[in-house]
N, C-alpha and C positions, 0 to 999 in steps of 0.2 A: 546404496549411498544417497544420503540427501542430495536435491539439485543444486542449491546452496552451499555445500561442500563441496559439491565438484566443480563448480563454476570458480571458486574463493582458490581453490587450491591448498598449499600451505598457508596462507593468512586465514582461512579459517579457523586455524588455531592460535590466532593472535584475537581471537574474538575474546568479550569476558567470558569465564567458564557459561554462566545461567544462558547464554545468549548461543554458545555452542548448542546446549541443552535442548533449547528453542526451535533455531531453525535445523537440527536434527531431526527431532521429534516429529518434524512435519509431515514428512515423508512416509510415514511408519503407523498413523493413527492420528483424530483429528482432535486439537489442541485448543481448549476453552481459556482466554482471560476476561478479565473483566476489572474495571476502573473508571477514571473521571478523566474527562477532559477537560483540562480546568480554561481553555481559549476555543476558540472557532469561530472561526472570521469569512465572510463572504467577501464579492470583488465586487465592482462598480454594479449601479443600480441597472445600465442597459445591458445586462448578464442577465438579470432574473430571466428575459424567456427561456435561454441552453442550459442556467440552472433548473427548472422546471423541466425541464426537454431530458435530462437527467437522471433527476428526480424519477423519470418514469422505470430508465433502464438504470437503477439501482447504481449512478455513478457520481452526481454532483448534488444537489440540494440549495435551497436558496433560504435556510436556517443560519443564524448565527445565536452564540450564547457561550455562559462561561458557567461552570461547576459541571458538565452534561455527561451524565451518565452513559458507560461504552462498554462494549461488548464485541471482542473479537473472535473469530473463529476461522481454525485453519484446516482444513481437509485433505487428505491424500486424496485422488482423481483419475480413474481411469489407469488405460498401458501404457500413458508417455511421463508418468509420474508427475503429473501434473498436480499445483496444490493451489486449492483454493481457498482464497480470502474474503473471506464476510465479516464487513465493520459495519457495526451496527451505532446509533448514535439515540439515544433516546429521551428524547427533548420532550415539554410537557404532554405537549396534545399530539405526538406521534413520534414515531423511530423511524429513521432514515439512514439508507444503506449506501456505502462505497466499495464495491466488489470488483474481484475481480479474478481473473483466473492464470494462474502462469507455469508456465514450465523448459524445458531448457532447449538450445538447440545442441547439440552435440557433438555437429560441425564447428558451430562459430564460438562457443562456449558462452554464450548470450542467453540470459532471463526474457522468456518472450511473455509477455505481457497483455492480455488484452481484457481489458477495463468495462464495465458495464455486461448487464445481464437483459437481454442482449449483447452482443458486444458493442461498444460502440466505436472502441480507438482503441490501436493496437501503439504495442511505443517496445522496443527495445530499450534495459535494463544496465545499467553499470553498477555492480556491487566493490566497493571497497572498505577497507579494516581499518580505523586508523581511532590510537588509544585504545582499545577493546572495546570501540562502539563499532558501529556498522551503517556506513552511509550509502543512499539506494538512491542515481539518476536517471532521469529518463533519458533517453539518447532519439534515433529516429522511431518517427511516430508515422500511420494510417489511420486515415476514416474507415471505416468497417463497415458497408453496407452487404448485408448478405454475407455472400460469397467475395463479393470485392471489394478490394481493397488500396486504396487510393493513399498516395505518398502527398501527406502535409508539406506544405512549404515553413521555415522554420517560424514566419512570424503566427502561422495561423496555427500553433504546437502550443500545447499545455506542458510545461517545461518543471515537471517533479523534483524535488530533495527531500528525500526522508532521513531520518536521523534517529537510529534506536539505539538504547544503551541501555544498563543495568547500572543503579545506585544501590550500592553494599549495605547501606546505613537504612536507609526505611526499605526494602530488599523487595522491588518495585521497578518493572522495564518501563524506563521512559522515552517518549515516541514526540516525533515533533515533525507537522508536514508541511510542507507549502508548495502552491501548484502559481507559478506565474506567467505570461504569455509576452511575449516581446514587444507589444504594443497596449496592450490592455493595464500591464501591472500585475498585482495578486489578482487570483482568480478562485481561490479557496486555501482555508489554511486551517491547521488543530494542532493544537499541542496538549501532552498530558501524562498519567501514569496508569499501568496495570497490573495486576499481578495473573498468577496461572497456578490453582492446583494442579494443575497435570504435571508440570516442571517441579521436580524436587532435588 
């Protein structure tokens, strides 16, 4: 069983059907989309050094632009059923990654999350259903040095909302993210559409 489905419970089937299909499917064999992102927004200019710092461990970037071509990919991982996410963004003079790796605890029923390849921050997950879209928060968050792992205080937190859904009419998952920090403001944002041969 997907980790997505066991975490959701019954509101996993309050999902739209394609969206079922999707984070199903992840578990089970890995899942190519591809599309545009028609926004992507960076945060204030004295961010570019930890957007760069990022940029190295495949998790922030200091790009912004609108039409940019995307490419996601989702992988089943290892014996903890771990799936991993590779967003790829590819802007004229290069492609730039926000990855990350996640999988379930199965005590707490909690999406554990940890961001960057390396990792760099780890952030517990809250998935809920609502309208048969699927909205994804971050909750407590770690710095990830190594082996250790240091509890953020909430202002110094990158504070996540994703927002995936499925539009019937051009038959297209639309994903919309934004990452904000209690003092800073936005700190990275995209929104956009994909589709998935693999999902039929």
């Amino acid at each position: 069983m997907s980790i997505y489905k066991q975490v959701l419970g019954e509101d996993f089937h309050q999902l739209h059907p394609m969206l079922q299909k999707r984070y199903e499917m992840m578990g089970e064999r890995p899942i190519r989309g591809e599309g545009v992102m028609t926004e992507i927004q960076g945060g204030p200019k004295l961010l570019k050094p930890l957007m760069k710092l990022g940029m190295k461990r495949k998790l922030l970037f200091p790009e912004s632009g609108e039409d940019v071509p995307f490419t996601i990919i989702n992988s089943p991982r290892g014996k903890r059923k771990q799936i991993h996410w590779e967003r790829q963004f590819h802007f004229p003079n290069n492609t730039r990654y926000f990855n990350a790796l996640m999988s379930l605890n199965e005590e707490s029923l909690v999406i554990e999350d940890y961001l960057g390849e390396p990792a760099l921050v780890y952030s517990d997950l809250i998935f809920k259903v609502d309208s048969g879209a699927l909205t994804i928060r971050s909750h407590k968050q770690r710095l990830v040095l190594g082996k250790i792992e240091i509890p953020l205080p909430r202002w110094f937190q990158r504070l996540a909302v994703v927002k995936e859904s499925y539009h019937d009419q051009s038959k297209k998952f639309e994903i919309a993210v934004q990452v904000r920090n209690p003092l800073m403001g936005q700190i990275f944002s995209y929104k956009g559409e994909f589709t998935s041969e693999d999902i039929t």
